[in-house]
N, C-alpha and C positions, 0 to 999 in steps of 0.2 A: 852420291854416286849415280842415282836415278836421275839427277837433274843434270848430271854429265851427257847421258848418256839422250836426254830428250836434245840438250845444247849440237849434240853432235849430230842428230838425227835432221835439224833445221837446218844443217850448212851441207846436206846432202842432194844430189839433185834428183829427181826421178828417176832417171835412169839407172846410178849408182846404188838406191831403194833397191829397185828391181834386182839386180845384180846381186843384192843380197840374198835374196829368195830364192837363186840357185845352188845348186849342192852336184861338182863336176867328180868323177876319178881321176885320179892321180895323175892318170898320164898326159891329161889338158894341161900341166903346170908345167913353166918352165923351174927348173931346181929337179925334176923327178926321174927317180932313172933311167936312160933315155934322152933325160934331157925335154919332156913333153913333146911328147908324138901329137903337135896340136894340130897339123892343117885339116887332113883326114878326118878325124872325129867333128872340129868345128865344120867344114862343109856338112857331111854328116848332118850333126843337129841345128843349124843354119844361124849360128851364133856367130858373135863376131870377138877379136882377142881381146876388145872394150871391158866385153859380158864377163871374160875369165877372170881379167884385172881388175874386177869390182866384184866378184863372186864373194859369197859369206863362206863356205865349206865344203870341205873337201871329204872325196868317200872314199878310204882302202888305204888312205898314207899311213906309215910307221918305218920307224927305222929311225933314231935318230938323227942320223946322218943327213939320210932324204928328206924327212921333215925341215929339218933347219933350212935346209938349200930352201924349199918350197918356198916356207916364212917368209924366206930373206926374200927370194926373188920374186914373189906377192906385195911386201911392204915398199919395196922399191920403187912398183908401179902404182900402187894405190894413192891417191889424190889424197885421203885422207890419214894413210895409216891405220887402215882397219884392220886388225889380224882374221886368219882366217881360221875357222872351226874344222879339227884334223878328228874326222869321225870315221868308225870302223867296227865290223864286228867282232868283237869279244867275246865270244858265249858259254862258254867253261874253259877258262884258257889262255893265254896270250902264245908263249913260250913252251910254259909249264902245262900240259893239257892237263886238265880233271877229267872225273867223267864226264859223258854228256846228261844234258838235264834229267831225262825221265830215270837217267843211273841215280845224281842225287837227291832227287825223290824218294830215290826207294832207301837212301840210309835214314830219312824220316830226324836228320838232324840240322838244325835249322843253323846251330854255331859255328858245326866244319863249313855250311854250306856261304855263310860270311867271310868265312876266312880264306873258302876256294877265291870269289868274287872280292876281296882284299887282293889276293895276288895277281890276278889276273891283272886288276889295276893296277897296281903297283910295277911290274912290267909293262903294261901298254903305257903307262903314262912317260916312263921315262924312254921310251920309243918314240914318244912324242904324239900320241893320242889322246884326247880331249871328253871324247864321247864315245858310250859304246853301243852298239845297239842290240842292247839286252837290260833285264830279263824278257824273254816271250814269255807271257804267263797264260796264252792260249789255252784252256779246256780242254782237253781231247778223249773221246769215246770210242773212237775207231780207229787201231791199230794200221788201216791196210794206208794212212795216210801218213806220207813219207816224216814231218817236222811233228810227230810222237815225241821223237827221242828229244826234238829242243825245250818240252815242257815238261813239267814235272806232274802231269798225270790229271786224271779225272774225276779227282776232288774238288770243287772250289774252296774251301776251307785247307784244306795242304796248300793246295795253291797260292793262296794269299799269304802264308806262313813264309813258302820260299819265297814269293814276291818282295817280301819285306827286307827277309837276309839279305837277299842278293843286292837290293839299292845301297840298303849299310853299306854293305863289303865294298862297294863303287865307289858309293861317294865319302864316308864318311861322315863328318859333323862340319865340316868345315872349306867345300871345295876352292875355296880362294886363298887357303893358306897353305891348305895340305895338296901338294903338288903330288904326291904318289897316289890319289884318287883323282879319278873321271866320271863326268857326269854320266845316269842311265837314262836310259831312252827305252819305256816298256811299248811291249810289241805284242801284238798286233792286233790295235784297235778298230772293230771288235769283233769276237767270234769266228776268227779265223781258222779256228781249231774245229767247225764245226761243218765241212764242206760237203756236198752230198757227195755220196761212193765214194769218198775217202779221198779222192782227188784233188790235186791241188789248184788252185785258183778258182775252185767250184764256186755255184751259187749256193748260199749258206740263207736256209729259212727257217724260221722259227718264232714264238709268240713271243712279244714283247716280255710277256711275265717269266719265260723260260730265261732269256737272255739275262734280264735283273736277277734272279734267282740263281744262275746257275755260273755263267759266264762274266760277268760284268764283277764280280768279286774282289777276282785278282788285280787287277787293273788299278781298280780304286784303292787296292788294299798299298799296293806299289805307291798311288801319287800319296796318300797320307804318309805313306813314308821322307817324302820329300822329293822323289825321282822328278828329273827335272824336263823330260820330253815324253814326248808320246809320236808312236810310227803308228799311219792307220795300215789297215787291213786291206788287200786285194779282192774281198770276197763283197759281195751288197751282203747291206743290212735293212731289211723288211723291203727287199726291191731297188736300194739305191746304193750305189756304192760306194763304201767306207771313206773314198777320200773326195767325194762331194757330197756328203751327209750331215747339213746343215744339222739336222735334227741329233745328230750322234755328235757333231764337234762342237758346236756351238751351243745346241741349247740342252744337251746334257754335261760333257766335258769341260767346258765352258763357265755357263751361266749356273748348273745343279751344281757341278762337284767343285765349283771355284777355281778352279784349272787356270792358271796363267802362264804356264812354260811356255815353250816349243813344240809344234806339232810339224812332223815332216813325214811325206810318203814315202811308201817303199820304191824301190827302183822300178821307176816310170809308170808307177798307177795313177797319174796325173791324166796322163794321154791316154793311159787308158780306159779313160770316160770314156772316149771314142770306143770301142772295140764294144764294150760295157752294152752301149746304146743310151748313154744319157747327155751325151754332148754332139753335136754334128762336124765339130771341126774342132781344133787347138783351142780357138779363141775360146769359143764357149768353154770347154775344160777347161781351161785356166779362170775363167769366171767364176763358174760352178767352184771347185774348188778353194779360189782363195774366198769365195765368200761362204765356204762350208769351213772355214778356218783352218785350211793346212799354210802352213808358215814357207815350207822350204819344198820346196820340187825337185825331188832325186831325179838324177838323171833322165830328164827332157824338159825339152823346152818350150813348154808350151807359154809360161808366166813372161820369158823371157822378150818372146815374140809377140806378144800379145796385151799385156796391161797396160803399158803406156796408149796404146792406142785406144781400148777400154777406158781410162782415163779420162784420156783428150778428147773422144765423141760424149762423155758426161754419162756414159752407163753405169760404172764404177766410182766411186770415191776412191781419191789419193788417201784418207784418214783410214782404208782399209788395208793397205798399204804400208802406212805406217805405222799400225797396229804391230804389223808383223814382224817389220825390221824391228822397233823397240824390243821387242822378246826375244829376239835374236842377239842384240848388243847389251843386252841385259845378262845374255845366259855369258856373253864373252865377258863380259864385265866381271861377272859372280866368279870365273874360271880365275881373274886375273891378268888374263891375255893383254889389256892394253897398257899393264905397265911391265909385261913380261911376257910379249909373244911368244916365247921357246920355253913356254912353262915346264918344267919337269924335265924337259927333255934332256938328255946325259949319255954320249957314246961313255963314260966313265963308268956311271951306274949302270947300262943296259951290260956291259963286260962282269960287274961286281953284282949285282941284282937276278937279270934272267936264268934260268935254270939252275938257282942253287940249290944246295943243300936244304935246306930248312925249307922249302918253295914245294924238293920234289919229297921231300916227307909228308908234310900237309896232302900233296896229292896220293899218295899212297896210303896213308891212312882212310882217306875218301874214300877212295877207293875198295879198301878193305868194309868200309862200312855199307858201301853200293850194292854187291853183289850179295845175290838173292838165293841162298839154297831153297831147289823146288822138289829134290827127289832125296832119298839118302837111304839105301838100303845096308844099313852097317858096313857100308865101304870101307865112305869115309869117317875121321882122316885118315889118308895114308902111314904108311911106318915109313923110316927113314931107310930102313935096309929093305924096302920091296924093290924090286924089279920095276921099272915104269916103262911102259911103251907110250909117248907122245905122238901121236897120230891126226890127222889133219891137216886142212891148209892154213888155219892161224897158229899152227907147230913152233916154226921159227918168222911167222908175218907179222912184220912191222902196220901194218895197218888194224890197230887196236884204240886208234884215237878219237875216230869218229867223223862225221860230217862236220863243221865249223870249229876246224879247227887247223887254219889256212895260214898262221905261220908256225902248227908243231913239228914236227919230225919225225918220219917213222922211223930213223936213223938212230935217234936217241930214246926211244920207247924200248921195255922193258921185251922182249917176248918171252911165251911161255917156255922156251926152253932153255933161258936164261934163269929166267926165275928159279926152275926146278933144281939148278947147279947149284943153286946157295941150299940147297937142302939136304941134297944128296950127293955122290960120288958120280962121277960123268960114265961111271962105270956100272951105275944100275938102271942108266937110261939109256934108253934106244929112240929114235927119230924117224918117220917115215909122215911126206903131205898127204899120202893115201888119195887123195884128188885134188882137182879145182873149187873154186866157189860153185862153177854150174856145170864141170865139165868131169867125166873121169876114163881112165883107160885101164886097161888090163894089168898094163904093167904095173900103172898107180896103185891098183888095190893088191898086186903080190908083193910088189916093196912095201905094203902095209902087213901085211901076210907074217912076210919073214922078219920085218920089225918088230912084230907083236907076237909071235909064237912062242918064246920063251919068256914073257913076259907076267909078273903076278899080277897084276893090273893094267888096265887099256886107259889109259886118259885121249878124247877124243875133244880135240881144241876144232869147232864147229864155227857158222853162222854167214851171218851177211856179209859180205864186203863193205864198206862205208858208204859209196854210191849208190848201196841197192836203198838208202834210207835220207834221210835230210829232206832240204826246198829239192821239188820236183820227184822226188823217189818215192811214190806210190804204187806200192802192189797191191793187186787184185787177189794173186795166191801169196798168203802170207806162211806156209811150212815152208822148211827147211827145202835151198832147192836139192832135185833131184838124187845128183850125184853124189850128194853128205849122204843122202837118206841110205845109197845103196852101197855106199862107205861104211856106215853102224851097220848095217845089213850082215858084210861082212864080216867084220869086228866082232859079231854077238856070234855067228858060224865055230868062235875059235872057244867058245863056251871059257870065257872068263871074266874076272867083274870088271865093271863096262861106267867108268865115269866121262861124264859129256858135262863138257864148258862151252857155255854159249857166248859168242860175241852177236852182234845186231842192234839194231836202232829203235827196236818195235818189239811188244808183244808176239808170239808167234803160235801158229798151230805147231802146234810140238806132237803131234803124232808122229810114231816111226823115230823118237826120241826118247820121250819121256815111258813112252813102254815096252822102250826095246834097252832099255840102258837103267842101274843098278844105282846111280845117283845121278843127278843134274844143274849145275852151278852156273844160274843167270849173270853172267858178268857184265853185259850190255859193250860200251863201248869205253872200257876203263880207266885211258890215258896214258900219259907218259909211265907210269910205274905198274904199267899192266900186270907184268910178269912177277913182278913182287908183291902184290896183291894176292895173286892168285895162287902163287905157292906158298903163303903165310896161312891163307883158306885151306889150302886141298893137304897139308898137312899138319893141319890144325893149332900151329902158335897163333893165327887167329880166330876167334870164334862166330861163324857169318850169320851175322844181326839184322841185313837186311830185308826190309818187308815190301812188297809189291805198291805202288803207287799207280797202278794201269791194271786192270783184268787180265786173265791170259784168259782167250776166248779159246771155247771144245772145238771152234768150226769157223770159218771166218763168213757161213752161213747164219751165225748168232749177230754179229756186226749192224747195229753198235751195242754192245756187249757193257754195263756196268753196273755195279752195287745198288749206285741209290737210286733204282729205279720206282714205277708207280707199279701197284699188285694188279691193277685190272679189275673188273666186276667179276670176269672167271679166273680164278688163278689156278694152277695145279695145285692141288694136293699129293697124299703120300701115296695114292691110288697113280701112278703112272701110264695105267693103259684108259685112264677117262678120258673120252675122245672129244668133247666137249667145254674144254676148258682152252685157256691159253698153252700151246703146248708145238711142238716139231713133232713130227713121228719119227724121224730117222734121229736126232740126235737130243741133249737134256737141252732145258733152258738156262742152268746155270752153267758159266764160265765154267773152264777144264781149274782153272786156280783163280780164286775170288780177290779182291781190293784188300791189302794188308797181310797176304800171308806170305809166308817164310819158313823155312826150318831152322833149329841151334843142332849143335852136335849135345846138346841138353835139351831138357823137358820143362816145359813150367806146368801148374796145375794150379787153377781159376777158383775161388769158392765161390756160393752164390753174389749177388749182389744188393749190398744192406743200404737201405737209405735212410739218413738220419729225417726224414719226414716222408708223409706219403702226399703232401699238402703242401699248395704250392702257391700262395699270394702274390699280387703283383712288384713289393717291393719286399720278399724273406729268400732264401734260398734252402736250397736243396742237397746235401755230400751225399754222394754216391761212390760207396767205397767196396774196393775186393780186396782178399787176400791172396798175392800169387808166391807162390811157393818154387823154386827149382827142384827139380825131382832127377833129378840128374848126376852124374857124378861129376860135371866140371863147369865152372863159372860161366856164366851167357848173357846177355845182355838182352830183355825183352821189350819191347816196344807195348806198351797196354793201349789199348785203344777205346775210346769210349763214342759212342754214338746216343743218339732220341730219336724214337720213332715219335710223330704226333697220329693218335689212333684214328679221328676221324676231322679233317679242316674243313672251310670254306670254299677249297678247290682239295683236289687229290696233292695227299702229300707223301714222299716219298717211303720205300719201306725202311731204311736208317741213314741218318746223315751225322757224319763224323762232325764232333762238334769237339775235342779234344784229344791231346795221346801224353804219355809221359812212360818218358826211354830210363829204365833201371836193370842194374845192373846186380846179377844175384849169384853168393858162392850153393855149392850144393848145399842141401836141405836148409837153407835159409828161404826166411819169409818176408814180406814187407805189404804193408797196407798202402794201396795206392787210393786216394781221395780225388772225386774230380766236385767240382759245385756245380749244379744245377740253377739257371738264375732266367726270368721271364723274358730275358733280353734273346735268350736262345732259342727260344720257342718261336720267335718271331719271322713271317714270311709276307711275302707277298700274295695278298690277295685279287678275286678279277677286279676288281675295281686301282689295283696296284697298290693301294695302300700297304704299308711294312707295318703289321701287328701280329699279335696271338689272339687263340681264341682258347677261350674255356675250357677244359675236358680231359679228357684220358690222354697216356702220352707215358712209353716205355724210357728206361734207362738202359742201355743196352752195352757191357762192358768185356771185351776180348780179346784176344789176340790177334784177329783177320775179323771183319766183315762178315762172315758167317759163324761162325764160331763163340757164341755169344749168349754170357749168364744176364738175366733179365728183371729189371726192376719196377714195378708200377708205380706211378702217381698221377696225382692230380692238379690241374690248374684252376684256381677259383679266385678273379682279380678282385 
C-alpha cells in the first residue's frame, strides 16, 4: 500500500504536491451548501480554483448529503482522483452532545469517557467525517482561560488517561476497515494551556524541564496510543512559535518520539509567524513552517503562494515537500478513501444512528457521573412530594451544551425543568428566570419572589452562558456575574433551603454562592440529557460520584491555583498570622476546593495506610493498601485516589502527584481493601540536566479521597 502511495506521489506535479498542503472550508467547494461561495474568499486569499481542485482537505464539512456532493465534485476535477480529507471538530459530540471535557474529567472514568468518543465517531463518520480535531489534552492551571472546559484539567497523569480513551473511542483498532471510526488529531501542540493572564493566544514561557514534566505527558500519552495527527499550538514555545518550531516538530515530535503522522496548524497560525515576529512576509512563514514540519496549512495561504517559488530559487527542497504529501496520502490511504472516497458516509445511517436512544443514554449516564457535588447541607436529595421553585436563567434554557458543540441543538437538550417533570407532578413545581446571564430587573426578581414563596425548596439553575467560556472566552472576573449573584441575594431573603446548580465552562470563584446557598451541584456544561442528569442527581436515584479534575480557586487572586505545587523554602504553617512565610494577607493559599474533591449523599472512612514494605529496590515493588469503609446509609461510588510525594530530589519536587485512582463502588457498612503498587519507574523525573530518573531517599505514599485529604505512608528508595 506504501509503495502505492510513493507510485502516486511521482506522477504528481509540484504544483498539485503543493495543493495538497492546503486545508480550505467548506464553502470554497463546489458541492457545498451554497453551492461554494468561491470567488470572494479565493480573491480574499489569492488562490486560484487550480489550488481548490488539488487541495488535500477540507475544514467544517458534514452532513452526508453535503459531503458526498463535495467528493463527487472534487474527484471530478482532480487530475489524479485524489479524495479529499473531510476534517472537523468533534470534541464531546457530534449530534449527541456529552459533556464538555473538563465535565468528563471530573467523572474520573476513562470507559464512559471511550464510549462518549465511540459515538461521537460513530455519528460524524457517517456524516461523512474523516478526522476530528480532538482530544485537546492541553494542561491547564488557570481557570480565567476560556478552552478550561475543552481539557480535562490539571493533572498530567488524568490527562494522559483521558488522552488515551479518547483516541480508542475515535479510532478504534482498525480505521481502514471500521468506517464508524475517524482518525484524531491531539491538540495543541504544545502548552497551549499554559498562556500568561489566562488569555488566549498569549505568550506561554516556561523551563524546558517544566514543559517535559508537566505538559508534554498527554500528548505523547495520545500518540502511543496510535492517534494519527497532531494540531500545533498558537502560543511560542521557549520564544518561538509552535508552528515554526523546528526544535518542538522536528527534533522532539519527530525524530525523539518517532512521530510519523500528520501534523497541521490551527486556523492560520501559519501566517501568523508574521504578526508573531518570526517571519517578515508569507514567504518566509511558509518556509519557516514547512521546515519546522507542519504538513497542512489551515486556512491561509501562505505554502500555497509561496513553495513553488522556494523550490525553483533552490532555497527549499522539493523532498521536503514530499515528505509531507506522503503522510497525507498515507493517512487517506489507512482511512480507505481511495478505494472508497464516501467512506462511511450514509443519509440512511445518520437518520437510524444520530441522536438515538442507546447514544442519548451513554450521554446521560456521563453525564450523571460529571457533575460534582461541592456543598450539601442535608438538603439534598430532594422528596418527590416537596414543592420545588426552579429559578434562574438556565430554568427552561436550552443552552446547556457548551462551547464545541456546533452541530447540537439546544432544541433537543434536556432542560432543567423537564427533567424535574419526570420526577414529580407539574404540580409541585413552580418556574420563574429570576434574571439574565448579566442583566436583572425588578420585575425579574418579583416573578422570582412570587415563584418561590410557597415553595419547600428554591433550586437556583445558575452560570455562564456557553460564549462566556471556549476559544477566545477569557475572563479576568471569574464569579458568578452580577445579576445571579443579586438573584441568590434574593432567594436566601425568603429564608428557605437554597440549592444552586452550576452550568459554566470553568472553575469559578463561587463566593456569594457557595455561602450563601444550603448545597451546590457543579454540572458544568452537561449535554444533550442535561436535565435528566440532573434530576436523577438532585433527587437522588442517582448518587454524584463526581470528583474535581481543576481546583476551585478562593480568589482568582490565587491564579494559577493547583495541588501539585512546590512548598517553597518558606511555607506557611499552622500559625497563620506568620508574616514571614509564603502567604496573602487578605485571603488563604489553598484553593476555596482542592484537585479530587467531591461530596456522596454517603460517607466513606479511610484507615491508615499499610505498606507491604518500607524498602524500595530498583527492580521489587511496593502495595500500599487502605481500607475504605462506607459509613453511610446508601450505596456511593468513591473514587480513592493515590498520590507520592518524593521528600527531598535533585531539583524541587512537587508536594503530591497523582500517580493512580481506582473508582469502587460500596453498599452501606461495607468495606474493601483497595491496593495500589508502588514501583521505581514512578519515582522517576526529570532532572536539570533532563535526564528521566530517581534518586535514592525518603518519599511518602499518600492515599485519599481529594488531594488534601490524605492517610500517609513512608518508604524508602535504595537502588
Amino acid at each position: 500500500m506504501e509503495k502505492n502511495m510513493e507510485n502516486l506521489l511521482e506522477q504528481m506535479t509540484l504544483e498539485e504536491k503543493i495543493a495538497q498542503l492546503m486545508q480550505l472550508a467548506t464553502f470554497f467547494y463546489k458541492g457545498a451548501a451554497g453551492d461554494g461561495e468561491i470567488t470572494g474568499p479565493l480573491e480574499d486569499m489569492g488562490i486560484t480554483n487550480e489550488v481548490v481542485q488539488n487541495s488535500g482537505s477540507v475544514l467544517g464539512a458534514s452532513g452526508a448529503k453535503e459531503v458526498s456532493n463535495i467528493q463527487k465534485e472534487h474527484l471530478a476535477d482532480n487530475r489524479l482522483g485524489i479524495p479529499l480529507l473531510m476534517m472537523a471538530d468533534i470534541v464531546h459530540g457530534f449530534k449527541t452532545i456529552f459533556p464538555v471535557p473538563l465535565a468528563i474529567g471530573c467523572s474520573w472514568d476513562q470507559e464512559l469517557a471511550e464510549k462518549s468518543a465511540e459515538i461521537a465517531a460513530k455519528e460524524a463518520s457517517v456524516s461523512g467525517v474523516h478526522v476530528t480535531f480532538a482530544p485537546m489534552v492541553d494542561l491547564v492551571r488557570d481557570p480565567r482561560w476560556g478552552r478550561v472546559m475543552e481539557s480535562t484539567g490539571e493533572d498530567p497523569f488524568l490527562n494522559a488517561v483521558f488522552a488515551k480513551a479518547f483516541v480508542r473511542g475515535f479510532q478504534g483498532d482498525d480505521l481502514t476497515h471500521d468506517h464508524f471510526r475517524v482518525a484524531a488529531c491531539v491538540k495543541h501542540f504544545a502548552a497551549y494551556g499554559a498562556p500568561e493572564g489566562g488569555r488566549d493566544y498569549n505568550t506561554v514561557n516556561m523551563s524546558e524541564r517544566q514543559l517535559l514534566e508537566s505538559y508534554l505527558p498527554a500528548y505523547k500519552a495520545a500518540l502511543d496510543e496510535g492517534c494519527e495527527m497532531v494540531m500545533t499550538a498558537f502560543n511560542t514555545v521557549d520564544g518561538i512559535p509552535a508552528s515554526g518550531n523546528k526544535k518542538l516538530m522536528r527534533d522532539l515530535l519527530r525524530d525523539e518520539w518517532g512521530f510519523d503522522g500528520v501534523i497541521i496548524s490551527d486556523w492560520g497560525a501559519v501566517k501568523e509567524l508574521i504578526p508573531h515576529g518570526v517571519a517578515e512576509d508569507e514567504r518566509e512563514a511558509a518556509k519557516k513552517a514547512l521546515e519546522a514540519g507542519v504538513d497542512i496549512e489551515m486556512m491561509t495561504a501562505c505554502y500555497a503562494k509561496s513553495l513553488q517559488e522556494l523550490v525553483e530559487s533552490g532555497e527549499m527542497s522539493e523532498s521536503l515537500i514530499d515528505e509531507s504529501v506522503l503522510r497525507i496520502l498515507q493517512l487517506k490511504n489507512k482511512l480507505g478513501l481511495f478505494e472508497n472516497p464516501y467512506r462511511g458516509t450514509s443519509e440512511e445511517l445518520e437518520e437510524e444512528l444520530i441522536m438515538s436512544t442507546e447514544h442519548r443514554k451513554v450521554a446521560k449516564e456521563l453525564a450523571v457521573k460529571s457533575c460534582v457535588l461541592l456543598k450539601n447541607e442535608n438538603v439534598l436529595p430532594l422528596k418527590k412530594n416537596q414543592k420545588v421553585a426552579i429559578v434562574g436563567p438556565f430554568a427552561t434554557n436550552g443552552d446547556v451544551l457548551g462551547p464545541w458543540s456546533w452541530h447540537g441543538s439546544r432544541d433537543d437538550a434536556v432542560k432543567v425543568y423537564d427533567g424535574f417533570l419526570t420526577k414529580t407532578a407539574a404540580s409541585n413545581i413552580t418556574v420563574a428566570k429570576g434574571s439574565d446571564i448579566e442583566t436583572v430587573t425588578e420585575d425579574q426578581l418579583t416573578e422570582a419572589v412570587n415563584a418561590a414563596k410557597d415553595a419547600d425548596v428554591i433550586v437556583l439553575a445558575v452560570g455562564e452562558e456557553s460564549e462566556m467560556s471556549g476559544e477566545g472566552g477569557c475572563r479576568a472576573d471569574i464569579k458568578l456575574p452580577e445579576a445571579q449573584l443579586t438573584l441568590i441575594q434574593k432567594m436566601k431573603e425568603l429564608d428557605k433551603p437554597l440549592v444552586t446548580v452550576l452550568f459554566n465552562g470553568r472553575p469559578l470563584d463561587l463566593h456569594g454562592i457557595i455561602d450563601q446557598t444550603d448545597a451546590v451541584l457543579e454540572a458544568w456544561y452537561p449535554g444533550t440529557e442535561a436535565g435528566h442528569a440532573i434530576a436523577d442527581l438532585l433527587y437522588g436515584d442517582a448518587n454524584p460520584s463526581g470528583r474535581l479534575s481543576m481546583s476551585f480557586p478562593y480568589s482568582v487572586g490565587q491564579v494559577p491555583v493547583y495541588y501539585n505545587c512546590f512548598n517553597t523554602g518558606r511555607p506557611q504553617g499552622d500559625d497563620k498570622q506568620e508574616r514571614y512565610v509564603t502567604h496573602y494577607l487578605d485571603i488563604p493559599n489553598e484553593p476555596l476546593l482542592p484537585f479530587g474533591y467531591g461530596l456522596s449523599y454517603t460517607t466513606f472512612a479511610y484507615s491508615e495506610v499499610s505498606l507491604s514494605s518500607e524498602k524500595l529496590s530498583g527492580d521489587s515493588e511496593i502495595k500500599a493498601s487502605v481500607h475504605v469503609t462506607n459509613t453511610g446509609n446508601v450505596a456511593g461510588e468513591e473514587t480513592v485516589q493515590f498520590y507520592i510525594r518524593d521528600i527531598a530530589g535533585e531539583v524541587v519536587r512537587p508536594l503530591r502527584e497523582l500517580k493512580g485512582y481506582e473508582k469502587i463502588m460500596l453498599n452501606p457498612g461495607e468495606t474493601k481493601v483497595v491496593t495500589f503498587t508502588i514501583t521505581e519507574e514512578q519515582l522517576r523525573y526529570y532532572h536539570s540536566d533532563l535526564s528521566f530518573t530517581s534518586d535514592n531517599g525518603a518519599f511518602q505514599a499518600l492515599i485519599g479521597p481529594n488531594s488534601n485529604d490524605l492517610a500517609i505512608g513512608n518508604f524508602y528508595l535504595k537502588k
